[in-house]
LODREN-902389 format. One record per residue (C-alpha): chain; x negated, y negated, z. Coordinates in steps of 0.1 Angstrom, whole numbers, padded with zeros to 4 digits. Layout:
NODE chain     X     Y     Z
NODE     A     X     Y     Z
...
This chain:
NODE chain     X     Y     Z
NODE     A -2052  0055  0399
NODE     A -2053  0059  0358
NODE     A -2051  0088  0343
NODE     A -2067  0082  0306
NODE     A -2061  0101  0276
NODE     A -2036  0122  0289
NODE     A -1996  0117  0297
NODE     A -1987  0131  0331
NODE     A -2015  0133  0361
NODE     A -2001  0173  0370
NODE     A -2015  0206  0369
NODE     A -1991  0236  0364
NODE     A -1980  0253  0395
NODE     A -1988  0225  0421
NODE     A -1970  0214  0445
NODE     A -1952  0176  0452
NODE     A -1940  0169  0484
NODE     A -1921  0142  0492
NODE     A -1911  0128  0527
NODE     A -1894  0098  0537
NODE     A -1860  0091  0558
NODE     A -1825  0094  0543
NODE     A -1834  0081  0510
NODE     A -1852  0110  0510
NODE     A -1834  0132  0526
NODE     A -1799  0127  0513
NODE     A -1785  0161  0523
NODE     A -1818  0180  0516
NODE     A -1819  0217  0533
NODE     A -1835  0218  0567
NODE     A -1862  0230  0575
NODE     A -1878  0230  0545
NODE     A -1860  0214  0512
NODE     A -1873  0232  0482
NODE     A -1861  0253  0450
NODE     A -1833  0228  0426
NODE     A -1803  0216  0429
NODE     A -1786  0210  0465
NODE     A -1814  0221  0480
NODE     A -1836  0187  0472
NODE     A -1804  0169  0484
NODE     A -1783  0148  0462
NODE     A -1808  0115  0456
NODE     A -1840  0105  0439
NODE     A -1859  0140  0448
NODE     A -1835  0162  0430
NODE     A -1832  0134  0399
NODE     A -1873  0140  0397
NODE     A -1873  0175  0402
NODE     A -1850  0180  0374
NODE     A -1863  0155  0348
NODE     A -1902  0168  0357
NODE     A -1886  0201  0345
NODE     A -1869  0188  0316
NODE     A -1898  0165  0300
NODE     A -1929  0186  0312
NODE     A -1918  0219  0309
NODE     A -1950  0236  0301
NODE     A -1962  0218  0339
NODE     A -1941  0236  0363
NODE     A -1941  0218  0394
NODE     A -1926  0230  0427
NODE     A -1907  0197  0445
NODE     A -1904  0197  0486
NODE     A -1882  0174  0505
NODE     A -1892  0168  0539
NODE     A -1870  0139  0543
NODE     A -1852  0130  0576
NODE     A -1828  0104  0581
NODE     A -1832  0076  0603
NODE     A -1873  0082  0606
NODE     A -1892  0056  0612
NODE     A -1934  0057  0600
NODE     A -1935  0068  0641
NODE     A -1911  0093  0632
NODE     A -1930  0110  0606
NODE     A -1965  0108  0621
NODE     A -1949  0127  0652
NODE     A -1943  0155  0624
NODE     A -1969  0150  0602
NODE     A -1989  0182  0612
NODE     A -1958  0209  0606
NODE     A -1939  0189  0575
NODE     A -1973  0178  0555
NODE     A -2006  0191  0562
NODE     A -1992  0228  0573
NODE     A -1977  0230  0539
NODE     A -2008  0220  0518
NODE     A -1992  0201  0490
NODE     A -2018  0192  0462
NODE     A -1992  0160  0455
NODE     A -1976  0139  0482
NODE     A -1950  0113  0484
NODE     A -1943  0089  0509
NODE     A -1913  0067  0513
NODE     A -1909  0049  0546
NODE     A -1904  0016  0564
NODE     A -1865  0005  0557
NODE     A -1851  0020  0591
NODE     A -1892  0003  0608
NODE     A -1874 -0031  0596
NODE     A -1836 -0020  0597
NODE     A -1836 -0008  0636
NODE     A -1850 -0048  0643
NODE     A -1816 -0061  0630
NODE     A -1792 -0037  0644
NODE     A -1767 -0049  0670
NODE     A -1787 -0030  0696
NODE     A -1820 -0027  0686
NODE     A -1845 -0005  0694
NODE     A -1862 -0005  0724
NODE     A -1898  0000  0706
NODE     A -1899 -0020  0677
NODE     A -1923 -0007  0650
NODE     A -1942 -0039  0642
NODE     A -1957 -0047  0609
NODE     A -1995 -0040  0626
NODE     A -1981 -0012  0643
NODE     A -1966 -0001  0610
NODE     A -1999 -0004  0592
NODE     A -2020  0014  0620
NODE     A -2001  0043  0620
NODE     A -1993  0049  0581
NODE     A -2032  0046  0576
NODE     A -2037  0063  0606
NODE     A -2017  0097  0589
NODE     A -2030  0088  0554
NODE     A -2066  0088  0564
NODE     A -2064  0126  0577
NODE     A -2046  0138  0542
NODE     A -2056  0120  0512
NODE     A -2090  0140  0511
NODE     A -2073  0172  0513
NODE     A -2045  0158  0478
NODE     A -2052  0158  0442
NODE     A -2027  0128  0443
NODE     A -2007  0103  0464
NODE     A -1978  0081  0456
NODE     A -1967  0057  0480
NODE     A -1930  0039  0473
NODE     A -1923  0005  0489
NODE     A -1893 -0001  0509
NODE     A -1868 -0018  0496
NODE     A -1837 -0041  0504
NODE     A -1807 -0042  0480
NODE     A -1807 -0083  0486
NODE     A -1816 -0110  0461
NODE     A -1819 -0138  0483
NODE     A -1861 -0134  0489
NODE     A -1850 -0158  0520
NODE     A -1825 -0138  0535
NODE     A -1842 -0125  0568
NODE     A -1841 -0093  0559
NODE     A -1853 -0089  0524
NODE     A -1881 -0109  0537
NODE     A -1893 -0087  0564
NODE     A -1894 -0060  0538
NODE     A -1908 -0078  0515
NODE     A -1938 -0078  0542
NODE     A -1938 -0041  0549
NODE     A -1938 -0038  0510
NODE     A -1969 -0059  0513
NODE     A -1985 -0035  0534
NODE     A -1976 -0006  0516
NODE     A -1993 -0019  0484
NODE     A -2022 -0025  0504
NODE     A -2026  0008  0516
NODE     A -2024  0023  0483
NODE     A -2048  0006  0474
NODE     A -2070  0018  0503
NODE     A -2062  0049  0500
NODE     A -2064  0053  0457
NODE     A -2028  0060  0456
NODE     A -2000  0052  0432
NODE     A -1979  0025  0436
NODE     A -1942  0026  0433
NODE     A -1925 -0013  0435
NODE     A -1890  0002  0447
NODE     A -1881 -0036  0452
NODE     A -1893 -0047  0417
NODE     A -1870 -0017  0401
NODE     A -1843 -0030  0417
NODE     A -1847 -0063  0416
NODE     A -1847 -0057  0375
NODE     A -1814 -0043  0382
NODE     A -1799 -0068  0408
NODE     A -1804 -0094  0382
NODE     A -1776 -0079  0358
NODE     A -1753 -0066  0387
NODE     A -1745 -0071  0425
NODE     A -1758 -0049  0449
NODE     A -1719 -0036  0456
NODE     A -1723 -0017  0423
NODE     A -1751  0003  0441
NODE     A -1742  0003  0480
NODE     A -1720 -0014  0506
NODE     A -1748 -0020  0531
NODE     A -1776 -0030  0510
NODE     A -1798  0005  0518
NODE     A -1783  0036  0509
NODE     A -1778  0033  0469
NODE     A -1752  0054  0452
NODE     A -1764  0077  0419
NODE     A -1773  0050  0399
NODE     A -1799  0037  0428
NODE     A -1809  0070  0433
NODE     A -1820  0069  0396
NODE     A -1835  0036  0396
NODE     A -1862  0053  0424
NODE     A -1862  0084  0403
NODE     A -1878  0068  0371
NODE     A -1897  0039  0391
NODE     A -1911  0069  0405
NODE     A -1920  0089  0370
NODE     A -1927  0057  0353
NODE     A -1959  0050  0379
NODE     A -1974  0089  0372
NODE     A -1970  0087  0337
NODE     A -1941  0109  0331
NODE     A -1916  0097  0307
């Protein structure tokens, strides 16, 4: 999407949901996250919130945080009805796919594996029933706080990053390269000065996703 000639794609008064797993989530009230401060949770939600209110204050915008830790894209098309469509945002956000490529490298993996075509079918499969009913959609890649593009890992996600990108293209959506953002950063410092398992980033990762995020819809 390009929005020409003017600085931020919002209307006053809309509404931007967000929903993801515990990137998202981080500590956001249940059942609905909504209103500032610990009720967005304590991550990249809450950093947009604020600096959408700080930069474009004559936009108001009200911020919800459907996030739930550990979902998988399964996971949040099994909720989609009650924690997306029933609350008719005009903007939605969607970050998901890290715990789809996490659970396949745990020490006891999941029984159901979601696999990258499974991954695909069902994230278009929920996109296709809500992207008429948006004035705009932002999809965010998963990401993997690993350098080493051959590590297994990192290159798994790389794939479902793939896919992502794909869709928003499909479905004339935003784009948000998590990975790229902090692959800009992994190139100055380790990933220890973010997280100690290469996922869940500290404040500073938080606000690497917040302004990948604003940077992609033009707010600045």
């Amino acid at each position: 999407m390009h929005f020409l000639g003017m600085s931020h794609p919002f209307k006053a008064n809309q509404t931007l949901l967000f929903i993801g797993d515990s990137i998202t989530d981080c500590g956001r009230e249940h059942p609905v996250g909504q209103g500032h401060l610990s009720s967005l949770g304590e991550g990249y939600v809450s950093f947009v919130d604020s600096i959408l209110g700080a930069v474009i204050p004559e936009t108001p915008i009200s911020v919800l945080n459907m996030g739930i830790s550990g979902n998988r894209v399964t996971d949040l098309a099994a909720r989609w009805q009650s924690d997306v469509l029933d609350l008719e945002p005009n903007w939605l956000s969607v970050m998901v796919g890290i715990n789809d490529v996490w659970r396949q490298f745990d020490t006891e993996p999941c029984a159901e594996q979601v696999e990258p075509e499974q991954y695909e079918l069902v994230y278009r499969s929920v996109l296709a029933k809500t992207r008429p009913q948006l004035d705009g959609l932002v999809l965010m890649t998963p990401y993997f706080l690993e350098t080493n593009r051959e590590d297994l890992m990192r290159e798994k996600m790389d794939a479902y990053g793939a896919i992502t990108k794909k869709l928003a293209v499909e479905f004339d959506a935003i784009s948000v390269d998590t990975q790229l953002a902090f692959d800009n950063y992994l190139g100055h410092q380790p990933s220890e000065s973010l997280c100690a398992d290469r996922v869940h980033p500290n404040g500073v990762g938080h606000m690497i996703l917040a302004r990948a995020f604003l940077s992609a819809v033009g707010v600045s």
